[in-house]
N, C-alpha and C positions, 0 to 999 in steps of 0.2 A: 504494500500500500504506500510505502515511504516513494517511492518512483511518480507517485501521482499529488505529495502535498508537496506546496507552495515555498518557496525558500520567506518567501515575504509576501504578503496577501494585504493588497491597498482597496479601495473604493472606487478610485478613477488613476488612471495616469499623474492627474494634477498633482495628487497625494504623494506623489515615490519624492523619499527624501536621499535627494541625490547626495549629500553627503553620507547619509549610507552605503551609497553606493561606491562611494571614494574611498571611505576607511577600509570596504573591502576590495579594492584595488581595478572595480569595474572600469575599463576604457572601451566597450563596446555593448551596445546596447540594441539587442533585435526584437523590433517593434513586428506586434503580428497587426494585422490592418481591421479586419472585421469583427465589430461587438469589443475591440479592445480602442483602438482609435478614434471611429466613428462608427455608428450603427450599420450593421450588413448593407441595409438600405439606401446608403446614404451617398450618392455619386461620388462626391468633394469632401478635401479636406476641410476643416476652420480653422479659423483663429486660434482657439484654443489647443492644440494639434499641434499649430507652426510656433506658439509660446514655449512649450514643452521642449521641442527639440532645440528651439534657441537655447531655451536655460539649460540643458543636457551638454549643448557644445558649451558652453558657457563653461561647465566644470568639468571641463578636458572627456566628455564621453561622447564618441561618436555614432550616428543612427543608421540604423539598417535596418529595411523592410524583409521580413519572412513570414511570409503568408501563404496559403491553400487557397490564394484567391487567382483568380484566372489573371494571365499576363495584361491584357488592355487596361484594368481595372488599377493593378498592384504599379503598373510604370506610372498610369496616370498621377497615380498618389504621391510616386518618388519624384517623379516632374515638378507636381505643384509645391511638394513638401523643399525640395531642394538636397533631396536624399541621392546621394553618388550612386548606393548597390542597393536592388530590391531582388529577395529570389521570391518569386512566384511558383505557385503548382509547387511547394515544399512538400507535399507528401506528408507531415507533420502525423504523428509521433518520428517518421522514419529521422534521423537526426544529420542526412545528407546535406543539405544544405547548411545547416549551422557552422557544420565543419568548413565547408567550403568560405563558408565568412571569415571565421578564425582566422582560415590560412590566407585570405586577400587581404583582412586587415590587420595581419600578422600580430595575431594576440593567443595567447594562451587561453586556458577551460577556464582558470580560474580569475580571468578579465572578462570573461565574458556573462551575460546576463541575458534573458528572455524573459521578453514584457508578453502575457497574453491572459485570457478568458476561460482558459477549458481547458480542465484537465486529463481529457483523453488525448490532444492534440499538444498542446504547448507545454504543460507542465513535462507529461511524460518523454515529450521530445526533446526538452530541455534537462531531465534528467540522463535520458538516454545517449546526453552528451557530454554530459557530464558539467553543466556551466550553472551555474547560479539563475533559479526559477520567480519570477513576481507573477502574482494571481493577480487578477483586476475584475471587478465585479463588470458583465458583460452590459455595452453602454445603452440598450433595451434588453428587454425580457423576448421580443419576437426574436425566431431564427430562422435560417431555411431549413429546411427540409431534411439536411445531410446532420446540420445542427443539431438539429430537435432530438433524433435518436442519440448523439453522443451527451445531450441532456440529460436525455433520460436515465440512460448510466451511470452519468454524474451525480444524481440522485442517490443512487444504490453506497456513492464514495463517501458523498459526504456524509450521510446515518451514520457507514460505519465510522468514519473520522470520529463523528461525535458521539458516538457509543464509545472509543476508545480515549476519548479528551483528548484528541489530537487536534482537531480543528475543527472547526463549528463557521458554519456559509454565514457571511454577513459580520462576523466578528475580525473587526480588518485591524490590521498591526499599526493602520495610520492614526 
């Protein structure tokens, strides 16, 4: 079960205290795009998005998109956001891609961090790479389709978290 909990478990992106993320030596930071950035639904980045990765570069960490969202969708974001690397179609739990980030942005497991929503997908693919995992409550409650089932799993995770006092939904570190 530890593969699937949260190294750090926020409310929204806004909330990550990026000096936590310094003291632990983070200088890469891979942003998953949907339900963690802005809602699945939601074409365009905002404001609040492009704040985020300014005050990120601000404290020497740099942003990368890694998303299961189709390429037209994930470059558009990196375009607008002013993001250099975006891997799209990650496959996510598979942990391919993260790897491939590490070695472009030549940083170790333990500089690295993943921001995401789900812990069938982001947590455990971030485990399975071994780099430093943030939960983020997803930025609506609707999902697609593909979503909804690794929802409902997620369901099954968190009981047990919270049968064992290991983490409890909604009980954020921020």
């Amino acid at each position: 079960m530890s593969l699937f909990k949260p190294d750090y478990y926020v409310r929204n992106f806004e909330n990550i205290n990026m000096d936590r993320l310094k003291r632990r030596g983070i200088k890469l930071l891979l942003c998953d795009i949907d339900n963690t950035l802005v809602a699945f639904n939601d074409p365009d980045s905002n404001e609040k998005v492009k704040r985020f990765i300014k005050k990120a570069r601000a404290n020497g960490i740099e942003i990368a998109l890694c998303s299961n969202a189709r390429p037209a969708r994930a470059k558009r974001f990196a375009h607008d956001l002013g993001v250099e690397k975006v891997y799209y179609l990650s496959f996510k739990p598979w942990p391919r891609n993260i790897t491939k980030a590490m070695k472009h942005f030549r940083v170790s497991r333990n500089q690295t961090a993943l921001l995401g929503d789900q812990l069938l997908t982001d947590m455990l693919g971030g485990h399975l790479a071994g780099i430093y995992t943030i939960l983020t409550a997803p930025i609506i409650e609707k999902d697609k389709f593909d979503t909804q089932i690794n929802r409902f799993f997620e369901g099954f995770i968190y009981r047990r978290f919270k049968k064992k006092n290991i983490l409890t939904k909604g009980d954020f570190d921020d």
